[in-house]
C-alpha positions as CSV (number, residue, x, y, z in Angstrom):
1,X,12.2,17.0,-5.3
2,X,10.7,13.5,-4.3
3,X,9.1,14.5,-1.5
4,X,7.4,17.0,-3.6
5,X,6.5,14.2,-6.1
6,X,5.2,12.2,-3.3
7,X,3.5,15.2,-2.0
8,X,2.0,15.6,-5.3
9,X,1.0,11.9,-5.7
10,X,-0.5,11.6,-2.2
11,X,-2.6,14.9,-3.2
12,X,-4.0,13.1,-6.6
13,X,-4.6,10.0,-4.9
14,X,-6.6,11.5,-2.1
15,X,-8.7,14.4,-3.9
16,X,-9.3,11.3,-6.4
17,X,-11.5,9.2,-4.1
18,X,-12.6,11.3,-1.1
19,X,-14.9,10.0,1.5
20,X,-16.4,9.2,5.4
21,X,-15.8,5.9,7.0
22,X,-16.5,5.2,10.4
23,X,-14.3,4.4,12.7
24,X,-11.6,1.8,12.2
25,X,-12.8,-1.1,13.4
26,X,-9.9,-3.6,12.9
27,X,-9.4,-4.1,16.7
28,X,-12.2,-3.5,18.0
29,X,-14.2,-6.4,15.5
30,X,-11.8,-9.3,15.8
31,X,-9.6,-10.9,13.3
32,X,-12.0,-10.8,10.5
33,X,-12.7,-7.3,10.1
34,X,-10.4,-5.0,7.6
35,X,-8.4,-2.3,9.3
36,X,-9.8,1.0,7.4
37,X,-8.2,4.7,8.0
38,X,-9.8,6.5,11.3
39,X,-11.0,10.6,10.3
40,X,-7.8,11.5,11.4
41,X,-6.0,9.5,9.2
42,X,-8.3,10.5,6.0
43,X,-7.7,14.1,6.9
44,X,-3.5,13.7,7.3
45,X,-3.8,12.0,3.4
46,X,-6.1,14.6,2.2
47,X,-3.6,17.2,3.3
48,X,-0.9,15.3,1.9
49,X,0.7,15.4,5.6
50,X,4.2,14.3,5.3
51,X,5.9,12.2,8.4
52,X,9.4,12.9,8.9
53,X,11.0,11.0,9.6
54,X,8.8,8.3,8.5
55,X,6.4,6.0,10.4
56,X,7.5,2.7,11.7
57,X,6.2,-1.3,12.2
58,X,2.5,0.0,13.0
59,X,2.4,2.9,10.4
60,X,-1.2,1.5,9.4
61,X,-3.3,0.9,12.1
62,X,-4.2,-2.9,12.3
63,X,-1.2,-4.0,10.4
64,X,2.1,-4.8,11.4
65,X,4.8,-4.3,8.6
66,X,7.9,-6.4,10.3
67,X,10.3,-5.3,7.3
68,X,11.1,-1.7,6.5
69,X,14.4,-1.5,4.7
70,X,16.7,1.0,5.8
71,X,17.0,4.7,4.5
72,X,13.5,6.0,3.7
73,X,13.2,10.0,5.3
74,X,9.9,10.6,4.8
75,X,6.2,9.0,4.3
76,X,2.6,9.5,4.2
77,X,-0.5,8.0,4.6
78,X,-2.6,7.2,1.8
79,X,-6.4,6.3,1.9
80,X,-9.2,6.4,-0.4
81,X,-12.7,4.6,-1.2
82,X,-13.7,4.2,-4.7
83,X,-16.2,1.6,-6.5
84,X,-16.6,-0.5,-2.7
85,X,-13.1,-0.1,-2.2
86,X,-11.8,1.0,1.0
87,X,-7.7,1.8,0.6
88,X,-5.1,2.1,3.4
89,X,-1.9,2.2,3.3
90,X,1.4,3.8,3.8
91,X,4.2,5.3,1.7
92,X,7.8,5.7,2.9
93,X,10.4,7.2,0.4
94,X,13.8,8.8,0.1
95,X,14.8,12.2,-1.1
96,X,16.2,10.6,-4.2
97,X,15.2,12.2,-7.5
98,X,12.9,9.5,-8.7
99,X,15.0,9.5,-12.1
100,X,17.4,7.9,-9.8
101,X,17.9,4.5,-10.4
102,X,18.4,4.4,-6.7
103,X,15.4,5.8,-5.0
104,X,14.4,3.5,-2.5
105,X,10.4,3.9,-2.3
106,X,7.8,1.4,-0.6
107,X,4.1,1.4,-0.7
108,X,2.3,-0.9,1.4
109,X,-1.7,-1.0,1.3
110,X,-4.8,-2.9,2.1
111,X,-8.0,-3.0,0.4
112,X,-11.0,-3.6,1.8
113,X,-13.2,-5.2,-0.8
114,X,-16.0,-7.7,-0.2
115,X,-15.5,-9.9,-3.7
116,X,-12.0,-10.5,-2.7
117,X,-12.2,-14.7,-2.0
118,X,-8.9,-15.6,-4.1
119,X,-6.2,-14.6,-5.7
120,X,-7.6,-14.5,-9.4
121,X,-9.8,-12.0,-8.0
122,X,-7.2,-9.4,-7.9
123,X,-7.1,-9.2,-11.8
124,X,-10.7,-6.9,-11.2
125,X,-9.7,-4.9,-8.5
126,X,-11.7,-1.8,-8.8
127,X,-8.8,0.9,-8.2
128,X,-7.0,3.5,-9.5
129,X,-3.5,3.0,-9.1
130,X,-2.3,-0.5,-8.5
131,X,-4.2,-2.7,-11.0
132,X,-3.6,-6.2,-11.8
133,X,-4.0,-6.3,-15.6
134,X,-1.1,-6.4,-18.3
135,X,1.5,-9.3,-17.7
136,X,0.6,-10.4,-14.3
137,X,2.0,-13.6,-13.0
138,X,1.4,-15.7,-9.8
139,X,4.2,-16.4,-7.6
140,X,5.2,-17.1,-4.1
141,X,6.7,-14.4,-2.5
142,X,7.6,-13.9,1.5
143,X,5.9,-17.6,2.0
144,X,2.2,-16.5,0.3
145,X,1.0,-17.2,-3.3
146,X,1.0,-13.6,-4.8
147,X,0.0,-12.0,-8.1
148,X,3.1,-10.2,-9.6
149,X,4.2,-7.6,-12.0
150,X,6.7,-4.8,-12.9
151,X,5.7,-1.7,-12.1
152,X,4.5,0.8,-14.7
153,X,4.4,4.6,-14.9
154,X,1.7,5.2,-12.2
155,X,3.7,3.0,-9.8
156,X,7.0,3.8,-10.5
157,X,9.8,1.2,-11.4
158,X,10.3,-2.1,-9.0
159,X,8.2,-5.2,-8.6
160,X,3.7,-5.1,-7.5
161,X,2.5,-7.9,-5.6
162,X,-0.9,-8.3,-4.1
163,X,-2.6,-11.3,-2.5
164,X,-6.3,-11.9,-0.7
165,X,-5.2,-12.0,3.0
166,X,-8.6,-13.2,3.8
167,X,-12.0,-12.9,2.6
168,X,-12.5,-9.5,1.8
169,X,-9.1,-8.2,2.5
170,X,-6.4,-7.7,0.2
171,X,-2.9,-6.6,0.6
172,X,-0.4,-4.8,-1.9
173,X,3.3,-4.1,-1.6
174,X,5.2,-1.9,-4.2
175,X,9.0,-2.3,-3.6
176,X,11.4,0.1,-5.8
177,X,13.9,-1.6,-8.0
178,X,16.6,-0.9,-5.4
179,X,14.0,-2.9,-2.8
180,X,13.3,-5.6,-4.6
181,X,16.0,-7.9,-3.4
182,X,14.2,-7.3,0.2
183,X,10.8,-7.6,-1.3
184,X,10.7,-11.9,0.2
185,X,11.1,-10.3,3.5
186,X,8.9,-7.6,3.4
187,X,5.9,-9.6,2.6
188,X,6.9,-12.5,4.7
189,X,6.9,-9.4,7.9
190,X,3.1,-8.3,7.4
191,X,0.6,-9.5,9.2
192,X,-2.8,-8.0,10.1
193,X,-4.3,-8.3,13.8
């Protein structure tokens, strides 16, 4: 049944904010350019292609996520462009219900976004899911200064945090509740080439 929801949510997400982008340029442009989704990655998320099992360290091309938590049997890729938005990112669940209070879900992403410069920033973010508005508070997580907040309906329960990475680039993490005890170590483990 979660793997249908996440079917499901993948499907909504990507038929919300089709679009072309080149070619990924993250390694090919140096350290400053944003990784961005290749055609063949926008095509697996608009056809809600599920991984199983689920994709590892390098699941999104140009990032490096050095702390998946154990037990996920499924993800996806996600990618969209809305408002000067590019999104990336990838989502690894469980085949928990997600009325389970157990259901271990992670959604990592980036966001290419040229007004990104610092962290207050993030409280305009021009996207769908994954806003920065309600009670968001700044904390230090994993070593970097991060806006935080509790995840709502859209994002499921568990802890949001986002942070500019560098100019224009901005990450997001969405741990589960059952995740959030690992959440330190996840963001510490990403890093983009």
């Amino acid at each position: 049944m979660t793997k249908t929801l996440m079917t499901a949510a993948l499907s909504v997400a990507s038929a919300a904010t089709l679009f072309a982008v080149p070619a990924a340029h993250a390694a090919t442009e140096g350290k400053a350019a944003c990784p961005t989704p290749s055609k063949a990655e926008i095509k697996r998320s608009d056809d809600s292609k599920v991984d199983e099992p689920a994709r590892g360290a390098t699941a999104i091309r140009g990032v490096r996520v050095g702390h998946i938590p154990r037990g996920f049997t499924y993800g996806g890729v996600v990618t969209g462009k809305r408002n000067g938005v590019t999104e990336y990112g990838y989502q690894w669940g469980d085949d928990r219900a997600n009325a389970d209070p157990r259901q271990r879900s992670l959604w990592v992403r980036v966001l290419c976004w040229p007004d990104a410069r610092r962290l207050a920033n993030l409280k305009r973010l021009p996207v769908t899911y994954g806003t920065f508005t309600g009670d968001v508070k700044t904390a230090t997580i994993g070593g970097r200064r991060v806006l935080t907040k509790e995840g709502d309906g859209a994002l499921g329960d568990g802890r949001y945090v986002g942070w500019v990475e560098r100019k224009g680039v901005v990450v997001t993490v969405m741990a589960s509740t059952p995740l959030v005890p690992e959440l330190d170590r996840i963001v510490a483990g990403i890093r983009l080439r």
